[in-house]
N, CA, C and O atoms as a DFTB+ gen file, in Angstrom:
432 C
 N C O
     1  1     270.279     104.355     -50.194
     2  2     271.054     104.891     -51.291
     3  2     270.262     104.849     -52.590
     4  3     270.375     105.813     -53.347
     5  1     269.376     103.707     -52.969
     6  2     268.503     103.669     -53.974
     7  2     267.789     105.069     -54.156
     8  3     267.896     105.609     -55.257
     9  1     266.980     105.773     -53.035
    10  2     266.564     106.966     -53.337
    11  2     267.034     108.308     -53.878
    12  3     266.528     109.352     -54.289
    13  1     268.276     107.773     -53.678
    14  2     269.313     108.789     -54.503
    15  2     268.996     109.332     -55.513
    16  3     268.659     110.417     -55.988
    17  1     269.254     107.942     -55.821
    18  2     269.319     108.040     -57.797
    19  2     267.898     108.825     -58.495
    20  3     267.751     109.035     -59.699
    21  1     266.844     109.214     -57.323
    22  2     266.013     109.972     -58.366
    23  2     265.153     109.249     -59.086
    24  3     264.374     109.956     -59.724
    25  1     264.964     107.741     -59.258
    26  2     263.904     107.048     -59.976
    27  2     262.476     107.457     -58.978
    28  3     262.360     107.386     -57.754
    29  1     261.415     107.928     -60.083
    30  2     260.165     108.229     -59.306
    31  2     259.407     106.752     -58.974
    32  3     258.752     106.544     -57.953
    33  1     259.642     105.753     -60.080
    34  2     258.679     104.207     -59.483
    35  2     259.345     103.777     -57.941
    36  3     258.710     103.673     -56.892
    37  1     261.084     103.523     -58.179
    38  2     261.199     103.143     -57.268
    39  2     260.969     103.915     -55.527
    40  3     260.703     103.399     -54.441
    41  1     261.188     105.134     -55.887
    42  2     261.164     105.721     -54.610
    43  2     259.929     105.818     -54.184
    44  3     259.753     105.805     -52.965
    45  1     258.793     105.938     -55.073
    46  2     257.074     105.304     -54.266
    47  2     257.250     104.225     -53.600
    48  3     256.927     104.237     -52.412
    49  1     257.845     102.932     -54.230
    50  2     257.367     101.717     -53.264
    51  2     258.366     101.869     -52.143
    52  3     258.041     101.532     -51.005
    53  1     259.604     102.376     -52.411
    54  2     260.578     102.552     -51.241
    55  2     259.557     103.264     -50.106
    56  3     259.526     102.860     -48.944
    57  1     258.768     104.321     -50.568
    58  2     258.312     105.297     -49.520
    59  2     257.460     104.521     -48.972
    60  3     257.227     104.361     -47.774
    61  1     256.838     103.873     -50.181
    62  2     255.509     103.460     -49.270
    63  2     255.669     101.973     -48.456
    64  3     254.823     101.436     -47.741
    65  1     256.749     101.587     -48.729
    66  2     257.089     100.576     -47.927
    67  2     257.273     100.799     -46.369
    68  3     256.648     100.272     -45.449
    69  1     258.594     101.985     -46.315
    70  2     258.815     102.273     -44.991
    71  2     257.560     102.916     -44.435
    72  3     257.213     102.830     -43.257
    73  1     256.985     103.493     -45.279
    74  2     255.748     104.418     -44.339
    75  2     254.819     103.112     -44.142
    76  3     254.375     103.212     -42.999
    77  1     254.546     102.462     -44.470
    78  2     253.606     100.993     -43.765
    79  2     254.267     100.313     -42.364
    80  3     253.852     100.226     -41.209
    81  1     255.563      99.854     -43.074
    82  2     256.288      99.238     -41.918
    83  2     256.681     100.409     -40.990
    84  3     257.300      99.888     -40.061
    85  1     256.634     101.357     -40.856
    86  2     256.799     102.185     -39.320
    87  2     255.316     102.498     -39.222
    88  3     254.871     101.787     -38.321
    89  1     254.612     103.044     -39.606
    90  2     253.235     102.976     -38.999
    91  2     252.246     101.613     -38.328
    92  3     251.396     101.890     -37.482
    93  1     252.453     100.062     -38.811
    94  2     252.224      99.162     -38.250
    95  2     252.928      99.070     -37.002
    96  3     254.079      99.503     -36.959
    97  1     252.376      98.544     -35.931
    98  2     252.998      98.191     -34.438
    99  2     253.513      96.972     -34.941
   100  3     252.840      96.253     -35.679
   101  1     255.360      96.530     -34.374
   102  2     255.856      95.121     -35.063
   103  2     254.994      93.869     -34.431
   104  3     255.162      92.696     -34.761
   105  1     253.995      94.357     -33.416
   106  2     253.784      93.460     -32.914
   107  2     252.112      92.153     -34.061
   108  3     251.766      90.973     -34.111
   109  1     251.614      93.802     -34.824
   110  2     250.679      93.429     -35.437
   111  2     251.474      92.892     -36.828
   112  3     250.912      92.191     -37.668
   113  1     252.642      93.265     -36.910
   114  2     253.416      92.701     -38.321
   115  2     254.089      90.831     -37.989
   116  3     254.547      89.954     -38.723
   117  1     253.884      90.913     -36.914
   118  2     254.355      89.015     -36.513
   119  2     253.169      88.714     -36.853
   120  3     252.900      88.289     -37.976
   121  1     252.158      88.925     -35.769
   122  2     250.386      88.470     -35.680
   123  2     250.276      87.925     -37.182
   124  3     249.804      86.820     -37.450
   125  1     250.825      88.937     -38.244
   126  2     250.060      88.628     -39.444
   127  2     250.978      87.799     -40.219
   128  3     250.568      86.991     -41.052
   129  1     252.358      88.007     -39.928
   130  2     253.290      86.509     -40.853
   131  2     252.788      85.441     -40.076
   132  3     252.522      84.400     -40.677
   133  1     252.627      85.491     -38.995
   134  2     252.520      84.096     -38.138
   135  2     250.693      83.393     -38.247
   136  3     250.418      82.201     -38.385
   137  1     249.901      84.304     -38.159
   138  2     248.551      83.359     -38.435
   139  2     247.863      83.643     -40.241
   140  3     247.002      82.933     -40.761
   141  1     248.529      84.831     -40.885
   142  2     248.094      85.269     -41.995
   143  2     248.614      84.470     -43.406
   144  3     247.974      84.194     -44.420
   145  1     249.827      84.250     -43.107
   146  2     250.910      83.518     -44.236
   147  2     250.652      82.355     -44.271
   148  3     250.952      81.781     -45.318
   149  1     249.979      81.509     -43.128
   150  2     249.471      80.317     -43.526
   151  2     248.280      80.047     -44.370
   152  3     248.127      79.347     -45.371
   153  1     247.528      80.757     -43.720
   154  2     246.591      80.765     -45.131
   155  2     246.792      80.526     -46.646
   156  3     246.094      79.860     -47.412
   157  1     247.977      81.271     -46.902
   158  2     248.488      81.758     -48.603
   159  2     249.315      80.457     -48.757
   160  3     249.846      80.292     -49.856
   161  1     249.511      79.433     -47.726
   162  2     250.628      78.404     -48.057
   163  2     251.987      78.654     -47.557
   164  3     252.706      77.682     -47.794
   165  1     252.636      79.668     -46.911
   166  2     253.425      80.183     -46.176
   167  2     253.430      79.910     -44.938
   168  3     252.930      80.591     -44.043
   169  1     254.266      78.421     -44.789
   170  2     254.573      78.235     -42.969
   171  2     255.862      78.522     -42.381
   172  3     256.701      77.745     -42.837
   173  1     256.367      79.377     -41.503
   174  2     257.199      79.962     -40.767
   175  2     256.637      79.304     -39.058
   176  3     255.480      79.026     -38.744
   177  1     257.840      79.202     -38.221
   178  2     258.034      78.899     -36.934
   179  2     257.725      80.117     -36.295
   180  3     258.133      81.097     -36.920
   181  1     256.923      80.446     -34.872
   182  2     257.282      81.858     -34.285
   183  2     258.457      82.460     -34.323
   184  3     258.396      83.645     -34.651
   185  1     259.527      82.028     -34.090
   186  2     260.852      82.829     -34.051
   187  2     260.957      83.070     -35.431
   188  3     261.426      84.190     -35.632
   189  1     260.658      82.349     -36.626
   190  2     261.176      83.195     -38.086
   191  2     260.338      84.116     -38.133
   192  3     260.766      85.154     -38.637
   193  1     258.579      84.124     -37.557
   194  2     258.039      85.347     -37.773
   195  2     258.377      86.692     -37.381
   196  3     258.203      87.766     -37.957
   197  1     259.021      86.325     -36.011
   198  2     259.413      87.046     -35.432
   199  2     260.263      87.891     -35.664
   200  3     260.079      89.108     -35.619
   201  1     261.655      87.120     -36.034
   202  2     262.700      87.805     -36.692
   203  2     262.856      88.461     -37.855
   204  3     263.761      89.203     -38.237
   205  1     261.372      87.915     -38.629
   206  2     261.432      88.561     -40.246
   207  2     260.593      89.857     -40.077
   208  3     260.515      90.774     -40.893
   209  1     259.923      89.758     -38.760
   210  2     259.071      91.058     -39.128
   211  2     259.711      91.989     -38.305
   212  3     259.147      93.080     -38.398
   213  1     260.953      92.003     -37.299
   214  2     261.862      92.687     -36.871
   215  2     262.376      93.522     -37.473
   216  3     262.475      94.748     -37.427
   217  1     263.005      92.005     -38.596
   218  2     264.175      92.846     -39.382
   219  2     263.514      93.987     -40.297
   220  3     264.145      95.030     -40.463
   221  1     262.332      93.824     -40.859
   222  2     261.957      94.308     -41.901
   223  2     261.821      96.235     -40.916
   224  3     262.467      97.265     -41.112
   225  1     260.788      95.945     -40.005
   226  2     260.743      97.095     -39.195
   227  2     261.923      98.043     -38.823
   228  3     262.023      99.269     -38.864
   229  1     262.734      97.112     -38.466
   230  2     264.449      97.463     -38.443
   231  2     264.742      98.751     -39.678
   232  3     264.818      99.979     -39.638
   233  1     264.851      97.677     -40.773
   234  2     264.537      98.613     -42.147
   235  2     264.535      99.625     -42.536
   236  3     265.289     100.478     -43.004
   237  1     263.063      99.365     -42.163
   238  2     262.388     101.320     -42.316
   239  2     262.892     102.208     -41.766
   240  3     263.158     103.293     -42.283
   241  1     263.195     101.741     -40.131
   242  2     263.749     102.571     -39.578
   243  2     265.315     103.236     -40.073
   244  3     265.795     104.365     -40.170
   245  1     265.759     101.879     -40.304
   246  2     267.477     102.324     -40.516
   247  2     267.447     103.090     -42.025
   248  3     268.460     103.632     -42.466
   249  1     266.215     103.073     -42.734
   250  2     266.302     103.305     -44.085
   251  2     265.680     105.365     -43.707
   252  3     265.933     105.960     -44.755
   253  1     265.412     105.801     -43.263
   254  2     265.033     106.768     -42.725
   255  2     266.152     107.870     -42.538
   256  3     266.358     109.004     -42.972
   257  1     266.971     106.702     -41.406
   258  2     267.739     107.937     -40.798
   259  2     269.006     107.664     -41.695
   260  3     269.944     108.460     -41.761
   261  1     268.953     106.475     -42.379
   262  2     270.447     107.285     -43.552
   263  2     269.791     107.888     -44.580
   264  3     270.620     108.359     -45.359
   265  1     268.405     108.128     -45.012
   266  2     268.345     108.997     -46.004
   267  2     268.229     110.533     -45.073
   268  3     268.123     111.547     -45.763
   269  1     268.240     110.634     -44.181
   270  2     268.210     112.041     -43.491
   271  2     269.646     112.535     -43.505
   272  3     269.958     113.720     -43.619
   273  1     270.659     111.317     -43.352
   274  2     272.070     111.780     -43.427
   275  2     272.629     112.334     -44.564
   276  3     273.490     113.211     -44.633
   277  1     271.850     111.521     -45.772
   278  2     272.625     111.898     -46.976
   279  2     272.026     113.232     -47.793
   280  3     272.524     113.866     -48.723
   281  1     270.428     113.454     -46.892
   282  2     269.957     114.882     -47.185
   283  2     270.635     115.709     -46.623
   284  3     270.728     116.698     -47.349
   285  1     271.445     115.891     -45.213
   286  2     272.215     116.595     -44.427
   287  2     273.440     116.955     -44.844
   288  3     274.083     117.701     -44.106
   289  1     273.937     116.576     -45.914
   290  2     274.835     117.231     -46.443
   291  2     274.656     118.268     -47.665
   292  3     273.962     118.251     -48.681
   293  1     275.498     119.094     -47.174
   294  2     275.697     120.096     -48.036
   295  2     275.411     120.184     -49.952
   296  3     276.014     119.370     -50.652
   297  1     274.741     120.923     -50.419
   298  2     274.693     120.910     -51.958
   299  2     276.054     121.113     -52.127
   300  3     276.427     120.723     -53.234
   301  1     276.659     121.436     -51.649
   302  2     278.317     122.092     -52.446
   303  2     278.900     120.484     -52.491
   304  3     279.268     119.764     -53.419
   305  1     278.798     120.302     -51.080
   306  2     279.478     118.872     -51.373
   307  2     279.316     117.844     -51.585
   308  3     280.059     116.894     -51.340
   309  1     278.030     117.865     -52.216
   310  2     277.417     116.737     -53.138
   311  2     277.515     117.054     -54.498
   312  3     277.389     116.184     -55.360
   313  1     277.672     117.916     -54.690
   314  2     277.198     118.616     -55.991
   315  2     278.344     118.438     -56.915
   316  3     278.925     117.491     -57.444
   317  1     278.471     120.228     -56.889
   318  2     279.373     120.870     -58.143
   319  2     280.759     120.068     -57.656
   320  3     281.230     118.970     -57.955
   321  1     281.117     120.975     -56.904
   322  2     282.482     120.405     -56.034
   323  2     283.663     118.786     -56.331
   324  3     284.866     118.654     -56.556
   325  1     282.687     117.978     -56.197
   326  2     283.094     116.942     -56.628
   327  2     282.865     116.571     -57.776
   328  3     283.633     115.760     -58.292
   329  1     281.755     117.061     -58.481
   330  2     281.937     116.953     -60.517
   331  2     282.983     117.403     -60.728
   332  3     283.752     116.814     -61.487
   333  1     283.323     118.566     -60.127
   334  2     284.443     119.498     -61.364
   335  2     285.992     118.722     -61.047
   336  3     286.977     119.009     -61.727
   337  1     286.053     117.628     -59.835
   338  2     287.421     117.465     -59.681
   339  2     287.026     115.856     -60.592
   340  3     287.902     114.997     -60.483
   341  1     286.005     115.548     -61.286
   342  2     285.362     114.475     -62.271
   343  2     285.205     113.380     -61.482
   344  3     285.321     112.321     -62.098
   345  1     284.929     113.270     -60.061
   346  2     283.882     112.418     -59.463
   347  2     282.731     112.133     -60.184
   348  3     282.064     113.034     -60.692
   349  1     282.418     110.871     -60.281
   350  2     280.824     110.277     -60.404
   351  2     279.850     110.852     -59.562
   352  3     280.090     111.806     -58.822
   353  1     278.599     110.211     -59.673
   354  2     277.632     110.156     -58.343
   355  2     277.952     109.268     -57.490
   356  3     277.830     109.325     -56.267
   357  1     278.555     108.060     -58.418
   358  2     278.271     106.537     -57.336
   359  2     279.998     106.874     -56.135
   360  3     280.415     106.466     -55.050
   361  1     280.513     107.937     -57.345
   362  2     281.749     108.010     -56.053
   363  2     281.668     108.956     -55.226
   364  3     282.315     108.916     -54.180
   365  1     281.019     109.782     -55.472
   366  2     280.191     111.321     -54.604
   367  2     279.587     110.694     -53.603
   368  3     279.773     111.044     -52.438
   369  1     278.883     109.809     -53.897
   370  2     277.709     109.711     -53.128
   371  2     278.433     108.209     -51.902
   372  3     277.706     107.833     -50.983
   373  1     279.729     107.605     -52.087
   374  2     280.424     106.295     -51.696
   375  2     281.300     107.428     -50.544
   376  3     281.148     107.617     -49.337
   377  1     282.231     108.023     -51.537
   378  2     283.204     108.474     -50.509
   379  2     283.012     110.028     -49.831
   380  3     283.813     110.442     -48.993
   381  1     281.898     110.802     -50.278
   382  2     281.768     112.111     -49.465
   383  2     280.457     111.934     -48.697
   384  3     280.584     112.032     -47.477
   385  1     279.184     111.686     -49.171
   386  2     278.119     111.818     -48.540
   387  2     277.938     110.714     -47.394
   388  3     277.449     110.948     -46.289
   389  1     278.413     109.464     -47.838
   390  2     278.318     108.461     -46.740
   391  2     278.892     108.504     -46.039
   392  3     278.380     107.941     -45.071
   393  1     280.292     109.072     -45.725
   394  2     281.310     108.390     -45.131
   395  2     281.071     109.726     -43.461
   396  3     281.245     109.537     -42.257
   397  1     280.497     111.301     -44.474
   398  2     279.958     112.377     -43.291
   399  2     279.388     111.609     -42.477
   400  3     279.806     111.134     -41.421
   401  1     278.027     111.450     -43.203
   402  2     277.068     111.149     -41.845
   403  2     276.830     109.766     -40.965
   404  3     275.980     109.553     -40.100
   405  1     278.142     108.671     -41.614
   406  2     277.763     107.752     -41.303
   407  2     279.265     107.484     -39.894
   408  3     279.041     106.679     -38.990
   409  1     280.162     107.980     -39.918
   410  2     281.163     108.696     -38.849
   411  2     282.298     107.225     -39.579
   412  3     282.558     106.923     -40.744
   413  1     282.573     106.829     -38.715
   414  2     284.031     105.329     -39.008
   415  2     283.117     104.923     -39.266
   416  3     282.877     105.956     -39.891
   417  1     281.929     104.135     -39.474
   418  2     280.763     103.159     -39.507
   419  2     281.370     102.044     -40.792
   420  3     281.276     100.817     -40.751
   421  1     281.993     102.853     -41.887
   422  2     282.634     101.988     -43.317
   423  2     284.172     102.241     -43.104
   424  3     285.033     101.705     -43.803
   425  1     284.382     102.942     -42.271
   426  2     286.026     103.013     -42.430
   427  2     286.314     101.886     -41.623
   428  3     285.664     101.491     -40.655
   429  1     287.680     101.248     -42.262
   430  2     288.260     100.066     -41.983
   431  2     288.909     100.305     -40.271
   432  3     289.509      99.391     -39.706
């Protein structure tokens, strides 16, 4: 959702974050919390390496395919449509764009 908003700093490191973490194999992203982070003073157990460099991979991924969802909607109904009935963005973007592509996923 951060990429939304159109900030050019943040959406570089956003990009270039996920584009690192999906181009690394997760397997070379443990290798390096687990023998690399000690070096720097950073000690983690295998399983926290494990799980931190999961989740992070996780991430990218999940950070991907909801920005593909919220590109998949329509300009009308992101747009004009919901300005003129005096929707926000943060409510445009809460109760029409998310709620399409993301199916019951937030509904109670």
């Amino acid at each position: 959702m951060l990429r939304s908003f159109g900030v050019r700093v943040l959406n570089f490191f956003i990009v270039i974050f996920v584009d690192v973490l999906r181009a690394l194999p997760p397997l070379v992203i443990i290798i390096l919390f687990y023998f690399a982070l000690p070096s720097v003073g950073v000690r983690m157990s295998g399983f926290a390496a494990t799980w931190l460099s999961l989740s992070l991979v996780l991430t990218a991924f999940a950070e991907e395919i909801f920005w593909a969802g919220i590109l998949a909607v329509p300009k009308g109904a992101s747009g004009k449509r919901p300005r003129s009935t005096g929707m926000s963005f943060l409510q445009t973007l809460g109760r029409l764009s998310f709620p399409r592509r993301c199916g019951s996923l937030f509904l109670p």
